[in-house]
Each structure stands twice: as structure tokens, then as C-alpha cells.
Kinemage of the C-alpha trace (Angstrom):
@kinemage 1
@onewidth
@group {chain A} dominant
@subgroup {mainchain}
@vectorlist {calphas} color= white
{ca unk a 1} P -80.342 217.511 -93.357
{ca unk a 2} L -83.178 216.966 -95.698
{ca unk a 3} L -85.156 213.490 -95.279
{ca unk a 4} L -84.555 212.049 -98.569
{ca unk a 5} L -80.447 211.925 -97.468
{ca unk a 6} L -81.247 209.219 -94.791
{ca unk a 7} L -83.217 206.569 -97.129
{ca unk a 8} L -81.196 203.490 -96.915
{ca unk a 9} L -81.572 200.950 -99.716
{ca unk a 10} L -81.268 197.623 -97.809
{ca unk a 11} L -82.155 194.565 -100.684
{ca unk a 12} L -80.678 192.616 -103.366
{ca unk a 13} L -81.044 192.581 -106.872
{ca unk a 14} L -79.290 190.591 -109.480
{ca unk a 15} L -78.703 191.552 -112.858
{ca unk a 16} L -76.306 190.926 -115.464
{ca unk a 17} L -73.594 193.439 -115.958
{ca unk a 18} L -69.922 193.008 -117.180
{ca unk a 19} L -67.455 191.669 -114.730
{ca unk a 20} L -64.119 193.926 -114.351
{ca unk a 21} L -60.680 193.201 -112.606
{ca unk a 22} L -59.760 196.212 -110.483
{ca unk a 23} L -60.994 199.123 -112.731
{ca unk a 24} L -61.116 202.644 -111.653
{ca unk a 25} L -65.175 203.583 -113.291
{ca unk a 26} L -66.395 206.557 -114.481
{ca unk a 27} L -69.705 207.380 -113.535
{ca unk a 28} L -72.465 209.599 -115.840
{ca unk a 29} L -73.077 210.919 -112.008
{ca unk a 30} L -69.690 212.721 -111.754
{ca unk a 31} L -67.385 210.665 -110.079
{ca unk a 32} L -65.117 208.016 -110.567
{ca unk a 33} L -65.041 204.577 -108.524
{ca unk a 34} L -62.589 201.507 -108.203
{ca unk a 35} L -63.841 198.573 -107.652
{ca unk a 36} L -61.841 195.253 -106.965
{ca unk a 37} L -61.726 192.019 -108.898
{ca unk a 38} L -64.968 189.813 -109.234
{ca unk a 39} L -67.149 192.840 -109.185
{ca unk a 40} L -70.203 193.200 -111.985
{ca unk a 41} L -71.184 196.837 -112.750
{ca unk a 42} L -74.930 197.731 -114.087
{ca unk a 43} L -75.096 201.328 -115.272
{ca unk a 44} L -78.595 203.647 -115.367
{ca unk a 45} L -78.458 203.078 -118.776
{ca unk a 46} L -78.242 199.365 -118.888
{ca unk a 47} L -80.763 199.214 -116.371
{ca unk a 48} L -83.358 201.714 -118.266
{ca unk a 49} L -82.771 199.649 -121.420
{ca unk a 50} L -83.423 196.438 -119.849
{ca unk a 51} L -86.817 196.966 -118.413
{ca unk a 52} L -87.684 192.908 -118.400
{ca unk a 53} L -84.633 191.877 -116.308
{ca unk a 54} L -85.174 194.732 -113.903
{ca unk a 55} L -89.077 193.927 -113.639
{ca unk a 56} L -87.941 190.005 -113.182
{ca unk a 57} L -85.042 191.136 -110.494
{ca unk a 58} L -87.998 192.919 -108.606
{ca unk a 59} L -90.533 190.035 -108.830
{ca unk a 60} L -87.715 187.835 -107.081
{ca unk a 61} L -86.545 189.923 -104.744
{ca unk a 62} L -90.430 190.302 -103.413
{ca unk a 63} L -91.062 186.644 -104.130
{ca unk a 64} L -88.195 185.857 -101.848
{ca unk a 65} L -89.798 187.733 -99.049
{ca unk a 66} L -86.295 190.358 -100.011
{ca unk a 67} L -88.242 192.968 -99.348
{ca unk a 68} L -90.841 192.171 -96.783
{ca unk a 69} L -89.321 194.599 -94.235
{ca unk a 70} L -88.581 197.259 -95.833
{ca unk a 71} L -90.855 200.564 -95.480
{ca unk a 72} L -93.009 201.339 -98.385
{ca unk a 73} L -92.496 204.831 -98.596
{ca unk a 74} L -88.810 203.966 -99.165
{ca unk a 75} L -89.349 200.840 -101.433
{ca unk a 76} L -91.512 203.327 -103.913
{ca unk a 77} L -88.806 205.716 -104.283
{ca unk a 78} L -86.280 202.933 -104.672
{ca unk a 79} L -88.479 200.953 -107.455
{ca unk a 80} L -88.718 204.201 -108.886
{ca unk a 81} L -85.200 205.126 -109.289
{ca unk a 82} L -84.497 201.758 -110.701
{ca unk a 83} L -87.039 201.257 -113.355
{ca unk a 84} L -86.090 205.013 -114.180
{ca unk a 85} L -82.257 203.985 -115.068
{ca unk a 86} L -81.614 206.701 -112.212
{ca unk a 87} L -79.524 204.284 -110.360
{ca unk a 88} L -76.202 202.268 -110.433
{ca unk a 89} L -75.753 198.657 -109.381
{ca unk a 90} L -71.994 197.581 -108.576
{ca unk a 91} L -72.474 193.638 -106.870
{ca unk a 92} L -69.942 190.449 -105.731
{ca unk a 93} L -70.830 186.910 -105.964
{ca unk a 94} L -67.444 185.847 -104.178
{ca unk a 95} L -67.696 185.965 -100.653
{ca unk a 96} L -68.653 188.279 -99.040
{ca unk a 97} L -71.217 188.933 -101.578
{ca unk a 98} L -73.084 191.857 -101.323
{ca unk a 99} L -73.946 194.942 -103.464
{ca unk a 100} L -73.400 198.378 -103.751
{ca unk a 101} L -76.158 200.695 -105.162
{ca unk a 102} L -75.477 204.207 -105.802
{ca unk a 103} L -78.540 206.937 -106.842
{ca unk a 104} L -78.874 210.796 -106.902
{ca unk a 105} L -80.827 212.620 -104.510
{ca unk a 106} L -81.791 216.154 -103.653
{ca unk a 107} L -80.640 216.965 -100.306
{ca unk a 108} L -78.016 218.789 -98.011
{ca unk a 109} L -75.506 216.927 -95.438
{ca unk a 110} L -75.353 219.473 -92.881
{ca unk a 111} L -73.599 218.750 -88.940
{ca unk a 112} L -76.646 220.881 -86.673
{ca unk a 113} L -74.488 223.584 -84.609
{ca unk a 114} L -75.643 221.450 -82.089
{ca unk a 115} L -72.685 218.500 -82.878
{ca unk a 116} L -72.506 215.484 -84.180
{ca unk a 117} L -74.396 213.438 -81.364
{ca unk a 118} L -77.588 215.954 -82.270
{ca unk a 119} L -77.493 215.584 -86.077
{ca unk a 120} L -77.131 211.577 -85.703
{ca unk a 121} L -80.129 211.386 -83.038
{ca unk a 122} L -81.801 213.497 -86.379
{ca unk a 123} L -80.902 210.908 -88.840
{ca unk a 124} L -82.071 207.892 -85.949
{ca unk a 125} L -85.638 209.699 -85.911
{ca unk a 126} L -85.716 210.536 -89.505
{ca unk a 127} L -85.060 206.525 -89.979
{ca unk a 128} L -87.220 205.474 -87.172
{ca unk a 129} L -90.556 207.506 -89.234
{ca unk a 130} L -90.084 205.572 -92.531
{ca unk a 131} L -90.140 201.801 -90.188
{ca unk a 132} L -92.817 199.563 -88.311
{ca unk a 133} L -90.087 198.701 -85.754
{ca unk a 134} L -87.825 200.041 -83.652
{ca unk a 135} L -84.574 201.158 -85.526
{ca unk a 136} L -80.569 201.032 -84.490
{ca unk a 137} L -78.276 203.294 -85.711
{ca unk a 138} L -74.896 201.309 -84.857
{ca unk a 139} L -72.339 204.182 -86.163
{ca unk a 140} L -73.077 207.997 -87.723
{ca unk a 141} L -70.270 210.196 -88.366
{ca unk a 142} L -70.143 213.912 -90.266
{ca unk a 143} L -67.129 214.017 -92.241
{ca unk a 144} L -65.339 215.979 -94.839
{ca unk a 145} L -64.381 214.747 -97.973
{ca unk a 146} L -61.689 217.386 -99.290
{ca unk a 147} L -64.077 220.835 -99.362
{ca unk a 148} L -67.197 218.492 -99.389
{ca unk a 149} L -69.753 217.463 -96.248
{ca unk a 150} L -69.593 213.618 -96.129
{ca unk a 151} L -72.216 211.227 -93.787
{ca unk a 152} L -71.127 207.452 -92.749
{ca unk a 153} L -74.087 205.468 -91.647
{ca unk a 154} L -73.984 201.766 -90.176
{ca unk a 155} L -77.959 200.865 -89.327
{ca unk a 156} L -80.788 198.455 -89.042
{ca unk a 157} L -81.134 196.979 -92.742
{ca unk a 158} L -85.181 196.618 -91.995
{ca unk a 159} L -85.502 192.460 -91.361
{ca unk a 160} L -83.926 190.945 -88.660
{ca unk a 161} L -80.229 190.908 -87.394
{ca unk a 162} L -78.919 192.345 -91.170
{ca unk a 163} L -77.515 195.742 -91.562
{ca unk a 164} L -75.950 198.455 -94.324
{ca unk a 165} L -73.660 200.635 -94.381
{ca unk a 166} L -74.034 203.572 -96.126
{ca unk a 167} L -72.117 206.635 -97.806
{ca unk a 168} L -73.332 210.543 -98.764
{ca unk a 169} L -71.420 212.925 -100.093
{ca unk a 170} L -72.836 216.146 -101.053
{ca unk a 171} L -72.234 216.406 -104.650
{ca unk a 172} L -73.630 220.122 -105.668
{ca unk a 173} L -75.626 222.228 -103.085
{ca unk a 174} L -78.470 220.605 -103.768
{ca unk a 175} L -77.391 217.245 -104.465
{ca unk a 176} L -76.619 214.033 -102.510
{ca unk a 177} L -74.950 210.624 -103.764
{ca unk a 178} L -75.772 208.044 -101.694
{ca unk a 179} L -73.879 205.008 -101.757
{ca unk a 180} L -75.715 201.862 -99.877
{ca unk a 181} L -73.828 198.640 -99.342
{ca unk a 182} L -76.070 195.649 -97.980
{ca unk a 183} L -75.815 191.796 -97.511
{ca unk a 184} L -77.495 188.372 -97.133
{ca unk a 185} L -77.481 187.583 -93.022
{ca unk a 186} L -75.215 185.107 -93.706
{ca unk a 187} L -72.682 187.527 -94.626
{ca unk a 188} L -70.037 188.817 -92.115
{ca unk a 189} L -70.879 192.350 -91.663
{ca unk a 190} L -67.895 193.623 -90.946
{ca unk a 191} L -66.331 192.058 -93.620
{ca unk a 192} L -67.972 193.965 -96.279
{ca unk a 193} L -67.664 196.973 -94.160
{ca unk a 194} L -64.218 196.797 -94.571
{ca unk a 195} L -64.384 196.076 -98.726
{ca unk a 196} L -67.245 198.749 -98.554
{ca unk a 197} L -64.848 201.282 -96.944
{ca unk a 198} L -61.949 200.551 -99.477
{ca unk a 199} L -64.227 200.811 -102.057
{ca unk a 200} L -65.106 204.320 -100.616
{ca unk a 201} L -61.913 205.602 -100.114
{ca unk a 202} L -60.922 205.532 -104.447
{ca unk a 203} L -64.391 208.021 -104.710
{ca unk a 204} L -63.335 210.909 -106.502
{ca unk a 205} L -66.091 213.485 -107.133
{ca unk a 206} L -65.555 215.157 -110.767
């Protein structure tokens, strides 16, 4: 599996959106996603055409020490992808709050003929390049969605005791969506694994 399919995307930015009750959207990156009540949505588009609030969301999220952690090979490519509109933002204020961002990549999910435990120890030393510290990988798991190669990740968020979860599915044969759902500390974890996971299960790949 290509590097760029294991970058999680472990901060928080807040921006406004439009708030929707249980609506099934339609992505412009070829699939279609339900998300629950109390959720806000920020296309690519909106985010590209609002280049002051996205600027402002980044000079909070580094004023609030957000993103003091997190490997700057990976932040780069992240700020990148966001001032670039290449990136969705789906986030929750209710409890748990937390936020979902989705982006493109080039990449291919592949399970090494080796198995599963192989590819994951892979993805652990793939993860473990891009930090300063030592890095956890709590849960990896090659799947298949329908005729598609799928990868569920659970690991070290960069900053202490915080994880994300994280969804790929390969999209094309070169192409990767990468779904990344992270959280304050104060968050229960495995609560928004478990709204992360529903949330997951309405993907439908166009």
C-alpha cells in the first residue's frame, strides 16, 4: 500500500457550514454519505471560496497548540488539501463532538500475500516514519466493501492519550478516499467510534 493511504488527519477545524437532519449527501468525490441530525457539512467548494475563514480556522487550531503534535510532513499535505478546496469537512457540536474529514488521495489498499498481521505491521511503520514518538496502532483490518479493498484504522492521534479512527476505500485503481474521524480528549472514544462506524456503513461509492 502506497504511503500517502496511511496519513491520518488528527485536528479540529471549525467552520461554518449548513446544519442538516439525517440527510443522505452527495459528494463531487463520487459517493454518497448520511449523516445524522446536528451534523454541519463544509464542501471543497465552500472551503476554496472561503479562503479567510479557512486561514482563521488554521491560525486557531495552531494558536491552540491543535496541532503541536502532529508531523509536519503530514500537516503540509493536510493545509494543502484544505486551502485547495480538495477536502470535505462533515463536524458535531452535540456530544460527542468530533469531525469527520474526507480528501482524495492517490494510492492502492492492497492485503500483502503475507496476511493481514504483515500489511498492518506495514501501515504501524509507515505511521511510525511521519512521528517524533512512538506510535500505537490499536485496530487495522483489510476489508471488502462490495468488489472494493477497504482499510479500518484505530491509532495514535499524535498528542497525548487522543486517537482517530479512520476509513479507505479504494475508489478507482489509483485512487483512495480517506475518511478520518478525530476528537477533543475529553471525548469518549468509543463513542464516536460507534457514530463514526454508522456513519460508514450508509457510504455508497458512485
Amino acid at each position: 500500500m502506497k504511503r500517502a493511504t496511511c496519513l491520518g488527519i488528527a485536528f479540529v477545524l471549525w467552520f461554518c457550514g449548513y446544519a442538516i437532519a439525517d440527510v443522505t449527501y452527495q459528494s463531487e468525490y463520487g459517493f454518497r454519505i448520511t449523516l445524522p441530525d446536528n451534523w454541519t457539512i463544509i464542501s471543497g467548494k465552500e472551503i476554496k471560496d472561503t479562503p479567510d475563514v479557512t486561514r482563521v480556522a488554521l491560525a486557531v487550531a495552531e494558536k491552540n497548540n491543535t496541532l503541536k503534535d502532529l508531523p509536519q510532513e503530514l500537516y503540509s499535505k493536510l493545509k494543502e488539501k484544505l486551502t485547495g478546496g480538495e477536502m470535505e469537512y462533515y463536524y458535531r457540536t452535540e456530544r460527542p463532538a468530533f469531525n469527520i474529514s474526507v480528501y482524495q488521495d492517490v494510492g492502492t489498499i492492497a492485503e500483502p500475500k503475507e496476511g493481514q498481521k504483515a500489511g498492518c505491521q506495514i501501515i504501524l511503520e509507515e505511521l511510525g516514519k511521519l512521528s517524533n514518538q512512538p506510535v500505537n496502532l490499536f485496530e487495522c483490518r483489510f476489508e471488502k466493501r462490495g468488489d472494493l479493498a477497504a482499510l479500518y484504522l484505530v491509532a495514535d492521534a499524535y498528542r497525548d492519550n487522543q486517537k482517530y479512527v479512520q476509513y479507505l476505500v479504494q475508489k478507482s485503481p489509483d485512487k483512495v478516499l480517506l475518511f478520518t474521524g478525530s476528537a477533543d480528549r475529553d471525548e469518549d472514544f468509543e463513542k464516536v467510534r460507534a457514530e463514526f462506524d454508522r456513519i460508514m456503513r450508509s457510504l455508497q461509492i458512485l
